[in-house]
C-alpha positions as CSV (number, residue, x, y, z in Angstrom):
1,X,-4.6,15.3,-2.1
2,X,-2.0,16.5,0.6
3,X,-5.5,18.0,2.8
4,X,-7.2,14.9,2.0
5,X,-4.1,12.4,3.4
6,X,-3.9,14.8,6.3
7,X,-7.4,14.5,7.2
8,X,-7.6,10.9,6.5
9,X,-4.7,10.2,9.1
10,X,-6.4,12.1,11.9
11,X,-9.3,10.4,11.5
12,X,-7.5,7.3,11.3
13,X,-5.4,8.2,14.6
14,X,-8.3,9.6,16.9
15,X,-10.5,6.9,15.9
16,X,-8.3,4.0,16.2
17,X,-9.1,2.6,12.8
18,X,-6.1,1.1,10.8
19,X,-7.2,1.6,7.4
20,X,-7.6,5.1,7.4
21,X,-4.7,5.1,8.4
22,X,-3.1,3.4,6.0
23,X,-5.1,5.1,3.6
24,X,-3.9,8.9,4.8
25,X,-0.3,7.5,4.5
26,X,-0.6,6.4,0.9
27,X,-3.0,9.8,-0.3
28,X,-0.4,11.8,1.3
29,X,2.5,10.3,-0.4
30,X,1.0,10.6,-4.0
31,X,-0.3,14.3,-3.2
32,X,3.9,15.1,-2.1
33,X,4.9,13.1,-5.1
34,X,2.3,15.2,-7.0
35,X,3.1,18.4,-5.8
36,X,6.6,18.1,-6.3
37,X,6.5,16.7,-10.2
38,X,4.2,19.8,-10.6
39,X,6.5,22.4,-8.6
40,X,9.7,21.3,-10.5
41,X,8.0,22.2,-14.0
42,X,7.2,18.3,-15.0
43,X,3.8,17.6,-16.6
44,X,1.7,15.0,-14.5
45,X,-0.6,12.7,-16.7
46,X,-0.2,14.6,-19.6
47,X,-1.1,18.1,-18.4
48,X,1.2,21.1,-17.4
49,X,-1.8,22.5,-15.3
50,X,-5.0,21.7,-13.1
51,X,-6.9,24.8,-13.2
């Protein structure tokens, strides 16, 4: 989700469109939040690992 929010905010900023943007800020946000739950030993939605 972090890639995905990255991507989304340089296609936001090169082509001048707001809601990607936007969009980037708030995918990149959750994926940190995400990351960090899952890096500090928490289970996220009920499961201790993604793979």
């Amino acid at each position: 989700m972090i890639a995905m929010g990255l991507v989304f905010l340089l296609l936001g900023f090169f082509l001048q469109i707001p809601f990607l943007w936007s969009l980037g800020v708030v995918v990149l946000i959750i994926g940190v939040v995400l990351w960090t739950l899952g890096a500090l030993g928490h289970a996220v939605g009920g499961r201790r690992h993604y793979f």
